[in-house]
N, C-alpha and C positions, 0 to 999 in steps of 0.2 A: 335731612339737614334743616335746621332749623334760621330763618331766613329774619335778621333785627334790622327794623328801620334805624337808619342813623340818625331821623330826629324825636324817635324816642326819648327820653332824656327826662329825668327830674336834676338832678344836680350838673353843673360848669363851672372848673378851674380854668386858672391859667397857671404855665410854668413856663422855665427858662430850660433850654437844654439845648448842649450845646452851642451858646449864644445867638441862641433863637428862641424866638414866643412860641407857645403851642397854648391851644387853647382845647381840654381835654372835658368828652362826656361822662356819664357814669355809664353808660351803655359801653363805650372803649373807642366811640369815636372820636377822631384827633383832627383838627385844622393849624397848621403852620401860618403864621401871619405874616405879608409881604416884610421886607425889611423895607427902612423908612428911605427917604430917595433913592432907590435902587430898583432895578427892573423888576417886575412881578415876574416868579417864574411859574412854569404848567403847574406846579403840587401847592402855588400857594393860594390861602380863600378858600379851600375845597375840602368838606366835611369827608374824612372817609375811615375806613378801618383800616387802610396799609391795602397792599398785593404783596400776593406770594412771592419768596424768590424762590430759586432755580437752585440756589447752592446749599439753603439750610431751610428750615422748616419753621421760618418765621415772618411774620408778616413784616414789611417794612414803609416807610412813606422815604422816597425817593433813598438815601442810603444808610436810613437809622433807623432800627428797629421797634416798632411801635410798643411794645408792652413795656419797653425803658424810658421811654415818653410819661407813657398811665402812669408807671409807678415813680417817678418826680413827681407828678401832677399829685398822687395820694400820699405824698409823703409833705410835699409843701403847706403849707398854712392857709 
């Protein structure tokens, strides 16, 4: 298994999904940005690739599935 730092990186977008910021690497790591006067929650500010779930064989960051994140991100401008 081959083991990628998450701050590898040459390229960084930002996208909207699901009326949230995400702000996405070219390596595939994703940060959620806090929402603006609203409580920070544990997944937000934190570089990561997702965790596995239990029910399908896709990574996720808290309940949206991270490679529908990347591709907003590679689809936007």
């Amino acid at each position: 298994m081959t083991i990628i730092d998450e701050n590898s990186f040459s390229e960084e977008k930002q996208c909207t999904y699901k009326e949230e910021l995400y702000s996405v690497r070219d390596n595939g790591a994703v940060l959620r940005h806090s929402r603006q006067r609203k409580r920070v929650r544990p997944n937000d500010n934190i570089w990561t690739f997702g965790k596995e779930n239990k029910s399908n064989a896709y990574l996720h960051l808290s309940n949206v599935r991270i490679h529908r994140i990347v591709a907003t991100a590679c689809t936007s401008s």
